[in-house]
N, CA, C and O atoms as a MOPAC input file, in Angstrom:
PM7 MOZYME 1SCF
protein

 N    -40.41200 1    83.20600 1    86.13700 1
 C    -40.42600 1    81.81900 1    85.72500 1
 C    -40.76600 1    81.75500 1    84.24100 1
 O    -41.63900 1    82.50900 1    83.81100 1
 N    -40.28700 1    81.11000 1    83.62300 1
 C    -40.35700 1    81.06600 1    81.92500 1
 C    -40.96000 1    80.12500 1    81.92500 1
 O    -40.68600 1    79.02900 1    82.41400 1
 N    -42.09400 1    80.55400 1    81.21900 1
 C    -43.21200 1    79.84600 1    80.05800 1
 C    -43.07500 1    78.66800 1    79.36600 1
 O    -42.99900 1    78.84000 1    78.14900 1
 N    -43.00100 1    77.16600 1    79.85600 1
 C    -42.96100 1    76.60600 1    78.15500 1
 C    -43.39000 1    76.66700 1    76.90500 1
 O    -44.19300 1    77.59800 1    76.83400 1
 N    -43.23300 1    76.03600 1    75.68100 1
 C    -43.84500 1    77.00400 1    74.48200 1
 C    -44.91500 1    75.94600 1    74.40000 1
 O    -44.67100 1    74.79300 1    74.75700 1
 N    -46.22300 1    76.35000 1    73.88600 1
 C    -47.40400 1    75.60500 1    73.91500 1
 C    -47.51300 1    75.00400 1    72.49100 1
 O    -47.43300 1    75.56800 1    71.40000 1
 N    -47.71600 1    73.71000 1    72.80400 1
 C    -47.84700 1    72.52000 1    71.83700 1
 C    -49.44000 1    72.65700 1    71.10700 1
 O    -50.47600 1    72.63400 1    71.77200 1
 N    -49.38400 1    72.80800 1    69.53400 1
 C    -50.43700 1    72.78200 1    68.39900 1
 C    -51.79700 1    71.41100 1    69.54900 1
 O    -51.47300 1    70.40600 1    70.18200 1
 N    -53.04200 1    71.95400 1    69.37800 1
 C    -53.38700 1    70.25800 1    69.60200 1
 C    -53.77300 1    69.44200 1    68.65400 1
 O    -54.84800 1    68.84700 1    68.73500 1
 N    -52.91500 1    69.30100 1    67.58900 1
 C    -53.14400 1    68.26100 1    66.96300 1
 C    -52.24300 1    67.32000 1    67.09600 1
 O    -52.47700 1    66.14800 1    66.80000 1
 N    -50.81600 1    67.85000 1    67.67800 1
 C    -49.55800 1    67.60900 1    68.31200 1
 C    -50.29500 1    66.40300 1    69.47700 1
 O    -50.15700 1    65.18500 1    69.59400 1
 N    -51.08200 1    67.39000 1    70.19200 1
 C    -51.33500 1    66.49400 1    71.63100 1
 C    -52.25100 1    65.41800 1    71.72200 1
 O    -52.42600 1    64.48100 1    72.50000 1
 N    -53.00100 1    66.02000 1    70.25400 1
 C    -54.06100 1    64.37400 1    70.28600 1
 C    -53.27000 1    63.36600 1    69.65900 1
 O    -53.24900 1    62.35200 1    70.35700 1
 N    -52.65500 1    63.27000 1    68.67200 1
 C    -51.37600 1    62.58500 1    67.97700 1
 C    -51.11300 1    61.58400 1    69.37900 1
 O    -51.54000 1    60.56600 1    69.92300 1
 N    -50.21600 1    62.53100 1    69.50800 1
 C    -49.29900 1    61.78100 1    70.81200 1
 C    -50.06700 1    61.30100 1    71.75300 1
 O    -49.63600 1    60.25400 1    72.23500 1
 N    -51.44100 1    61.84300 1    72.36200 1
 C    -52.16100 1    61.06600 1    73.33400 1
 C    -52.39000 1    59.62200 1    72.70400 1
 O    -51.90200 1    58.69600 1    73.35300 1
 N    -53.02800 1    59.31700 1    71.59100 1
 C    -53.45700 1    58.58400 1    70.74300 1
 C    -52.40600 1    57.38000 1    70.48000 1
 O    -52.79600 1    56.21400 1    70.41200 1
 N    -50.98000 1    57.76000 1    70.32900 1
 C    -49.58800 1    56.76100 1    70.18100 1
 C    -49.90500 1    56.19400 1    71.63700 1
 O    -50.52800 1    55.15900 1    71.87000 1
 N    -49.46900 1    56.88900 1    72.38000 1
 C    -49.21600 1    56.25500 1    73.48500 1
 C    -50.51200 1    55.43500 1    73.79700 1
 O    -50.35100 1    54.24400 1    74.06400 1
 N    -51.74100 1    55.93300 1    73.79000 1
 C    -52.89000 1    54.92300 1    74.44800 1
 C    -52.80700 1    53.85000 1    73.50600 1
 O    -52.76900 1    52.70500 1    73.95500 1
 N    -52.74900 1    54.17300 1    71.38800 1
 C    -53.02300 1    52.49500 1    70.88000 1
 C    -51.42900 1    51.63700 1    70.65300 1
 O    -51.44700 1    50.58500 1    70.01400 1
 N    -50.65700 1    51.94300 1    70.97900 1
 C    -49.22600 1    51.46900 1    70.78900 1
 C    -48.75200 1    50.63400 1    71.88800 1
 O    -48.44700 1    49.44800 1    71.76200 1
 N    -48.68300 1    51.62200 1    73.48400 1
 C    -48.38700 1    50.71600 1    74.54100 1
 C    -47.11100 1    51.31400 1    74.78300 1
 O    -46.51900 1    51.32200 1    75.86200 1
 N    -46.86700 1    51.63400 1    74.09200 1
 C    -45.40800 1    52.23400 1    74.29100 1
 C    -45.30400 1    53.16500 1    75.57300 1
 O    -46.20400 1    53.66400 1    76.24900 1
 N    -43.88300 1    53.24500 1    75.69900 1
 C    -43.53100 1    54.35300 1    77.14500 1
 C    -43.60700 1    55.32100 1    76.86200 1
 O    -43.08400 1    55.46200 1    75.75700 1
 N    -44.26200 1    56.80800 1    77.50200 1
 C    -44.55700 1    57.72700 1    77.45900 1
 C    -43.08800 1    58.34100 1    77.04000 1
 O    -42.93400 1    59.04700 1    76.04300 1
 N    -42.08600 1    57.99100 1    77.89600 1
 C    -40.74700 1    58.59200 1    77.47500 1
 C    -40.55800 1    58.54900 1    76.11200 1
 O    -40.47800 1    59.60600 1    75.48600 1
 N    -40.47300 1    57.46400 1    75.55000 1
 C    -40.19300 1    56.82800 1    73.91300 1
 C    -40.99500 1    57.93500 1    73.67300 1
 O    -40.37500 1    58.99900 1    73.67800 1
 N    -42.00500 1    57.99300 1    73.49600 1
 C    -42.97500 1    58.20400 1    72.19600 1
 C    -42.64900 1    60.04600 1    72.43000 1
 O    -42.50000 1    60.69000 1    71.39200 1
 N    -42.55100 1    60.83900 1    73.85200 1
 C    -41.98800 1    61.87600 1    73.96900 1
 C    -41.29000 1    62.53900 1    73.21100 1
 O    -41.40200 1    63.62000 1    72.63200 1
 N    -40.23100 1    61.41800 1    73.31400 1
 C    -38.56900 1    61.42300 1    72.61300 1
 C    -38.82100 1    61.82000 1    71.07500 1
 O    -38.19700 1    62.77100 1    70.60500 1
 N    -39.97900 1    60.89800 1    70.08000 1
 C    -40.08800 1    60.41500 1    69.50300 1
 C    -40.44500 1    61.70800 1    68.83000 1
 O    -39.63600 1    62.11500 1    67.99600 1
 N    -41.57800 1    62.45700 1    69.06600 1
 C    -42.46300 1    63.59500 1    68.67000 1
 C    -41.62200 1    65.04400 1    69.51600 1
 O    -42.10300 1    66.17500 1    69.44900 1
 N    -40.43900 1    64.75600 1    70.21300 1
 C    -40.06800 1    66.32900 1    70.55400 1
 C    -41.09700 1    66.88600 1    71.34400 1
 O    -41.63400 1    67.96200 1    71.08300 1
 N    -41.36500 1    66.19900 1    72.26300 1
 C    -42.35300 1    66.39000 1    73.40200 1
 C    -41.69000 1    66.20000 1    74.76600 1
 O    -41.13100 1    65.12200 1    74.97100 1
 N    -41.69400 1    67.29500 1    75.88300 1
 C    -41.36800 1    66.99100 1    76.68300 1
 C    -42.10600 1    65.58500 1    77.67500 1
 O    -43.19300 1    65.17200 1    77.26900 1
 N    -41.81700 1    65.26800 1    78.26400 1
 C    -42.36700 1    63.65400 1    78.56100 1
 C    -43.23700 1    63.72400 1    79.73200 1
 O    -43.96700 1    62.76000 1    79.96100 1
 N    -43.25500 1    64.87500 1    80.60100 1
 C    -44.03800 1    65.36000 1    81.81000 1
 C    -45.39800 1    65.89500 1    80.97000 1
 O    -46.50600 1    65.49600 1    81.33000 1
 N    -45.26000 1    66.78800 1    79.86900 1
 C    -46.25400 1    67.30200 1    79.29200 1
 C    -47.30300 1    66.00200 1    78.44800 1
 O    -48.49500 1    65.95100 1    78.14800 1
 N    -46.54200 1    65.39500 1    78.34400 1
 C    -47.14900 1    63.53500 1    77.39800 1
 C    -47.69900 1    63.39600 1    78.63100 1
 O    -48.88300 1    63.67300 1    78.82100 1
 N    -46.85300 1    62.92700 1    79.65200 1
 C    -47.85000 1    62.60000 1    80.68200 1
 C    -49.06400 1    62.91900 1    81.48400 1
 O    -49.84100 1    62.13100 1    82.02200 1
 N    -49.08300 1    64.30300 1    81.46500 1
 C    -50.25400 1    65.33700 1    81.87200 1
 C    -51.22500 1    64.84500 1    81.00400 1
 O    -52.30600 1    64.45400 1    81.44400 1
 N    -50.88700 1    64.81700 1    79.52300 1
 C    -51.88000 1    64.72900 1    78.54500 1
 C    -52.53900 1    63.66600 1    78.70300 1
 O    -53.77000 1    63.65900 1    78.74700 1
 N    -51.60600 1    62.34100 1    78.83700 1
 C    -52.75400 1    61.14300 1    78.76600 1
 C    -53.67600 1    61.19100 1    80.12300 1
 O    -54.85000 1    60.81900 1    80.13800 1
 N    -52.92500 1    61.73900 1    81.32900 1
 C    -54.01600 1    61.36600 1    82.06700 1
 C    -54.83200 1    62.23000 1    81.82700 1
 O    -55.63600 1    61.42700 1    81.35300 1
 N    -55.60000 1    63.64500 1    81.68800 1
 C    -56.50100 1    63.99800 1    80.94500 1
 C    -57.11300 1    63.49900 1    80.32500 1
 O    -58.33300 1    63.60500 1    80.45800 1
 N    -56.51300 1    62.66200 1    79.28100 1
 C    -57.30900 1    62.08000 1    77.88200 1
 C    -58.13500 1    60.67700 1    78.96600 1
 O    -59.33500 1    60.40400 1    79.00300 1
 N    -57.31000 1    60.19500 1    79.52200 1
 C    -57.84100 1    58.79000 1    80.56900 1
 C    -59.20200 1    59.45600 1    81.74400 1
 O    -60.03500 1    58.79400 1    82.36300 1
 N    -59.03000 1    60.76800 1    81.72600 1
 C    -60.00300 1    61.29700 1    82.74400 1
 C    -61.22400 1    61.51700 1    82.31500 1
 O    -62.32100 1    61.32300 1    82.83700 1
 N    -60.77700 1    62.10700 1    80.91800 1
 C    -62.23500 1    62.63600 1    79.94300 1
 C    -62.70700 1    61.20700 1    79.54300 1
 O    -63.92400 1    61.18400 1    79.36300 1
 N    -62.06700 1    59.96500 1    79.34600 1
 C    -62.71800 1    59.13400 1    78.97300 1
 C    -63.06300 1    58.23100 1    80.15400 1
 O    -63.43900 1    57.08300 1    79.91600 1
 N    -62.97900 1    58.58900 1    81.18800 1
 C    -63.44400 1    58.25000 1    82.57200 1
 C    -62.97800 1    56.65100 1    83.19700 1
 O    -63.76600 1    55.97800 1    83.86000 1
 N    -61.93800 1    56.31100 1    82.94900 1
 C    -60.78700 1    55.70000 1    83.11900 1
 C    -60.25800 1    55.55300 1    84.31500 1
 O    -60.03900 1    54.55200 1    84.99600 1
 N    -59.92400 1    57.66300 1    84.63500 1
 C    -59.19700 1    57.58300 1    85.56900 1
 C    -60.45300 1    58.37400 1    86.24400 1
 O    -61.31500 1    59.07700 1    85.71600 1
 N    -60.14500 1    57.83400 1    88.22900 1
 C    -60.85300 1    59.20100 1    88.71400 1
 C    -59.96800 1    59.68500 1    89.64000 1
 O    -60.41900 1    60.22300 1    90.65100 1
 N    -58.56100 1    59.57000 1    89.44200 1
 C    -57.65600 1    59.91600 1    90.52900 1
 C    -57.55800 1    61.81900 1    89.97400 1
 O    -57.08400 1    62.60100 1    90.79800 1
 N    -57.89300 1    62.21100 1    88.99500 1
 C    -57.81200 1    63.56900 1    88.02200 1
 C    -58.91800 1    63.67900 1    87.78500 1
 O    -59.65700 1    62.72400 1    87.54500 1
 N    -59.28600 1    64.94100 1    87.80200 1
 C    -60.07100 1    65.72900 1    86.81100 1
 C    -60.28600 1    65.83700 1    85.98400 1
 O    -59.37900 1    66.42600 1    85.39600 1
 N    -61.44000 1    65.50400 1    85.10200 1
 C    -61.68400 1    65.46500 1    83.77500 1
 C    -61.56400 1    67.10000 1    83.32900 1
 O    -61.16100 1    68.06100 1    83.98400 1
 N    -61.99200 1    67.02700 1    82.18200 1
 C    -62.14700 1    68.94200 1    81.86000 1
 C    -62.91100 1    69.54100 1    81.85800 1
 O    -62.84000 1    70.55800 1    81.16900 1
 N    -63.97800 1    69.29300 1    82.55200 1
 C    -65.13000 1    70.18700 1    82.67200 1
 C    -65.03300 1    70.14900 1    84.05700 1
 O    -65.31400 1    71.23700 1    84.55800 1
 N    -64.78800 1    69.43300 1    84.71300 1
 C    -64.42600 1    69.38200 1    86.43900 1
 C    -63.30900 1    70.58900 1    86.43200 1
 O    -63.62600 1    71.69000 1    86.88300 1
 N    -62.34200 1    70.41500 1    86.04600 1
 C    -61.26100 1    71.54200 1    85.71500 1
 C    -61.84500 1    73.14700 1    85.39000 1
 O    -61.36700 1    74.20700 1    85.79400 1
 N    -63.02000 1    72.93100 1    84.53600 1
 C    -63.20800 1    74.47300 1    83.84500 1
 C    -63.84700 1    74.61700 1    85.06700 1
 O    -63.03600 1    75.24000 1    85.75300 1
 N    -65.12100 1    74.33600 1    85.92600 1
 C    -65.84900 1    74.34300 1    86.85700 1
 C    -64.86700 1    74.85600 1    88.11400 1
 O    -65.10800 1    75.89200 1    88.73500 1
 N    -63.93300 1    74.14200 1    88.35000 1
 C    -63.31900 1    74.39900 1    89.38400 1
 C    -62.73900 1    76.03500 1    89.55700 1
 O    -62.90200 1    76.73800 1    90.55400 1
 N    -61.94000 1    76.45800 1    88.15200 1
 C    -61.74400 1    77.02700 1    88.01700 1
 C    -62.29300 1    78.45900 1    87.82100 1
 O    -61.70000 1    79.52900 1    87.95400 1
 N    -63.94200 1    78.14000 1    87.37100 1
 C    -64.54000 1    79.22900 1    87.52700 1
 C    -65.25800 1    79.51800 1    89.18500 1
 O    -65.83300 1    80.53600 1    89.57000 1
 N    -65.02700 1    78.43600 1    89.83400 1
 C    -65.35200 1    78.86800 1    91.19400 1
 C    -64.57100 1    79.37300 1    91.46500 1
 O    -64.85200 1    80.56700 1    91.57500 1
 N    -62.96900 1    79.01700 1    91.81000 1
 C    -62.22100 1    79.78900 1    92.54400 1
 C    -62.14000 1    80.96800 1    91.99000 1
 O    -62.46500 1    81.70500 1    92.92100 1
 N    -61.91200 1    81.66600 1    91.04700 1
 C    -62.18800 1    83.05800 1    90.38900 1
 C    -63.40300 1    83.73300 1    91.03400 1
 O    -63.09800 1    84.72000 1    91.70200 1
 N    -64.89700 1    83.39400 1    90.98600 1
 C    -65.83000 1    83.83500 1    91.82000 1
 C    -65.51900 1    83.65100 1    92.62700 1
 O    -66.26600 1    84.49900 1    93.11600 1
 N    -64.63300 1    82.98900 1    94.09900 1
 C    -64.53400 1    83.02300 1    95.25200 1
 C    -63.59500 1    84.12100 1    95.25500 1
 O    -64.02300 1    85.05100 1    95.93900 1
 N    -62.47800 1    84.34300 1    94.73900 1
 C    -61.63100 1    85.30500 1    94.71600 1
 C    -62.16800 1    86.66400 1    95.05900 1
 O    -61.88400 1    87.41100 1    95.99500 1
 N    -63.42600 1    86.86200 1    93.58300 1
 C    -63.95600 1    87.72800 1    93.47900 1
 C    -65.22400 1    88.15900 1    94.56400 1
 O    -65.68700 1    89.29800 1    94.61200 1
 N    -65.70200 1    86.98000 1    95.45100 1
 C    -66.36000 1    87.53400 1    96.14300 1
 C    -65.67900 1    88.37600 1    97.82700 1
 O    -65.87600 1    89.37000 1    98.52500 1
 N    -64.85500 1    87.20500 1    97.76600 1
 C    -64.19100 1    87.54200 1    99.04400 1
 C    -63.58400 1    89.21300 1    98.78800 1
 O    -63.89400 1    89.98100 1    99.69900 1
 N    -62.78400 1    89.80300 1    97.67800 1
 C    -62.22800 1    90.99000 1    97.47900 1
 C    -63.62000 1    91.97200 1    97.86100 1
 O    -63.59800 1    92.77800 1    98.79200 1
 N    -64.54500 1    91.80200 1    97.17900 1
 C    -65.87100 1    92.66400 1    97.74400 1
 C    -66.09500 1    92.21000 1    98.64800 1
 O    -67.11200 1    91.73600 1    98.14000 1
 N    -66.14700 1    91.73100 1    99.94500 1
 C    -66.56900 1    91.36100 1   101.18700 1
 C    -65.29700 1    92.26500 1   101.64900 1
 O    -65.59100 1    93.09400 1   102.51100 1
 N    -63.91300 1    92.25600 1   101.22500 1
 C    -63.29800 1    93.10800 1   102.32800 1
 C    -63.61700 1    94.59400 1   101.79900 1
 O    -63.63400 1    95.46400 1   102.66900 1
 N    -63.87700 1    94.99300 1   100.44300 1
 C    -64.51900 1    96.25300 1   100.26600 1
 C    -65.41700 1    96.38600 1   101.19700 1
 O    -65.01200 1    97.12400 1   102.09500 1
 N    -66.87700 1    95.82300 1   101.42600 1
 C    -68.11500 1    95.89200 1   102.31800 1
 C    -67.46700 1    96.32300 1   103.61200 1
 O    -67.56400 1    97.49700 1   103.97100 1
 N    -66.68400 1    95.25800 1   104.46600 1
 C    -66.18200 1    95.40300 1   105.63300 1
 C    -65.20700 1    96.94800 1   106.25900 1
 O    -65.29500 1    97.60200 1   107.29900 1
 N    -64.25800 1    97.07000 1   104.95800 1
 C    -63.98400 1    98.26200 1   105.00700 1
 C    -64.72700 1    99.83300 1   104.95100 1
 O    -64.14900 1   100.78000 1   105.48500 1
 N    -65.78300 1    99.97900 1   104.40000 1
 C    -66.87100 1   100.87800 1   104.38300 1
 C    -68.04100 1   100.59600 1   105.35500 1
 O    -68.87100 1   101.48700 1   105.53900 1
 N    -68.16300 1    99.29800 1   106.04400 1
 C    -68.63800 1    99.58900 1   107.11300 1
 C    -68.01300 1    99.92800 1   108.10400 1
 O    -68.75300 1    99.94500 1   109.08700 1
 N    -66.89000 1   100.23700 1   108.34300 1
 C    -65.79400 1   100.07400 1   109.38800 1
 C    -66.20300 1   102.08700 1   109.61200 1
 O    -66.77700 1   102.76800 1   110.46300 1
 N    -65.35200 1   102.40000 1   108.02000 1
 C    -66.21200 1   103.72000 1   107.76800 1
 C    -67.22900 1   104.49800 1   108.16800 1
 O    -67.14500 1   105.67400 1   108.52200 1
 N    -68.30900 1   103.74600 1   108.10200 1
 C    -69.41800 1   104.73000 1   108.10700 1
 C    -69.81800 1   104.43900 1   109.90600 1
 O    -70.35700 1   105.43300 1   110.39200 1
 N    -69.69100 1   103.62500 1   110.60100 1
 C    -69.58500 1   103.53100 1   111.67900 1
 C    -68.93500 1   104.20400 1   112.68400 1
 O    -69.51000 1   104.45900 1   113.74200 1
 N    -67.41700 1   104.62300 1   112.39600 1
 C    -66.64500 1   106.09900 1   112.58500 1
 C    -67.59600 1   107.03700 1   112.53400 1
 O    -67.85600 1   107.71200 1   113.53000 1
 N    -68.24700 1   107.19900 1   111.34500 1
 C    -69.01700 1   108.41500 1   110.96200 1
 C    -69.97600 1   108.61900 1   112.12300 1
 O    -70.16600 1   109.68000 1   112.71800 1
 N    -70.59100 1   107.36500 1   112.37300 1
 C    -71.86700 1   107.34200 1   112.87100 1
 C    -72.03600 1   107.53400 1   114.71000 1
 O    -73.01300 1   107.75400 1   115.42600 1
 N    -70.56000 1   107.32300 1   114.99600 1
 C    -70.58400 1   106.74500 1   116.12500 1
 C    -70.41800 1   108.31300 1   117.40600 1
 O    -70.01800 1   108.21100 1   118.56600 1
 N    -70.82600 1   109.51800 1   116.76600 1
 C    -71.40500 1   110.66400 1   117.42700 1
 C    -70.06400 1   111.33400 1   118.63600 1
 O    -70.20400 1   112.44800 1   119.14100 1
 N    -69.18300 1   110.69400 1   118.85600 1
 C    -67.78300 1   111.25500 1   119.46600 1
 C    -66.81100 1   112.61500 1   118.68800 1
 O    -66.31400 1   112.44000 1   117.57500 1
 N    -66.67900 1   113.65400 1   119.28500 1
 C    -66.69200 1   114.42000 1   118.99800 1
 C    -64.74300 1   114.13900 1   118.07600 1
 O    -63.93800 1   113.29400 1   118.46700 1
 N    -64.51800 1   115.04700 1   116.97800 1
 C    -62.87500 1   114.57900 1   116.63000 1
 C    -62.23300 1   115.52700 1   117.27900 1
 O    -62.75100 1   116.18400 1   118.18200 1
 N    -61.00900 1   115.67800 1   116.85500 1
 C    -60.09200 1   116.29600 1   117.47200 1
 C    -59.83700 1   117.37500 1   115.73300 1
 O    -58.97900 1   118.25500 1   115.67200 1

């Protein structure tokens, strides 16, 4: 899947900024600055979240937070199936039946 190319943020405060003091349609002002119009839109609601506006989104510290949990959950669960697997291990070991 290809990357879009990432917009300067001075680009994105600009354009957040048109659209919130202007009124204008996110499309227009898109059009306007060579902005795709999904990415304008992401932006303002962000900008509407951080300024607590919206609560249908995540502001950005809700976002960084979130994000560093699921990474520690990731990371704990991968060592829990390490643990599980080496006890599985040493229980074989332990369990005094003669091998073949």
């Amino acid at each position: 899947m290809a990357r879009g190319r990432k917009y300067p943020p001075e680009l994105r405060e600009r354009a957040v900024k048109t659209v919130l003091e202007s009124g204008r349609p996110i499309a227009q002002v898109a059009r306007d600055l060579d902005v795709h119009k999904e990415s304008l839109r992401n932006w303002v609601r962000l900008a509407e979240a951080d300024a607590g506006t919206r609560s249908d989104v995540l502001n950005t510290v809700e976002r960084d937070r979130m994000r560093l949990l699921e990474r520690e959950v990731k990371e704990l669960r991968r060592q829990n199936e390490i643990l599980k697997a080496a006890s599985v291990f040493f229980a074989k070991e332990l369990d005094g039946t003669p091998r073949r």
